[in-house]
N, C-alpha and C positions, 0 to 999 in steps of 0.2 A: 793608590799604591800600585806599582807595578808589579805585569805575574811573576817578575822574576824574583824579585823579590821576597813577595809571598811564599814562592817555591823553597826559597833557601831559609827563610824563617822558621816554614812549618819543620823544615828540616832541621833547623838548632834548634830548636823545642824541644824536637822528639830525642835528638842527640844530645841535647842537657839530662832529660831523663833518663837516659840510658847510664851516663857517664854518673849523676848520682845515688842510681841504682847498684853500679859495679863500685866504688866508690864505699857506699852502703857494705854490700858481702864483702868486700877487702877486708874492711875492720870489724864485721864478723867471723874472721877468718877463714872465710874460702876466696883463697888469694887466684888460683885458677877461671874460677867461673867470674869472678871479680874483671879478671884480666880480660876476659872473653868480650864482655859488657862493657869496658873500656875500649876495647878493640872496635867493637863492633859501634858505637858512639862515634869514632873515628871515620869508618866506614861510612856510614848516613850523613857526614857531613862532606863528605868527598864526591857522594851520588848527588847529594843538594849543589855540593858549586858547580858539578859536569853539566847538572840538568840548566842551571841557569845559564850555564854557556852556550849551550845547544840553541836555547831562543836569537 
């Protein structure tokens, strides 16, 4: 497996758990921190494809 690869994997892992996390408190109703945790899932997937371009 190539690092780059690796790099962007470990990164939609971590961004699949973010995003079922927010996801999660959405239909708890805290629609805010929900949204944040969606946000921020977006965010770590956007750092994963930068990083793998960089190599």
């Amino acid at each position: 497996m190539e690092k780059e690869q690796l790099v962007l994997g470990a990164h939609g892992v971590v961004a699949l758990g973010m995003l079922a996390f927010g996801a999660y408190r959405v239909s708890r109703g805290n629609v805010v921190p929900g949204a944040i945790n969606v946000a921020m899932a977006a965010g770590i997937v956007a750092v994963g494809v930068y990083m793998t371009r960089l190599a």
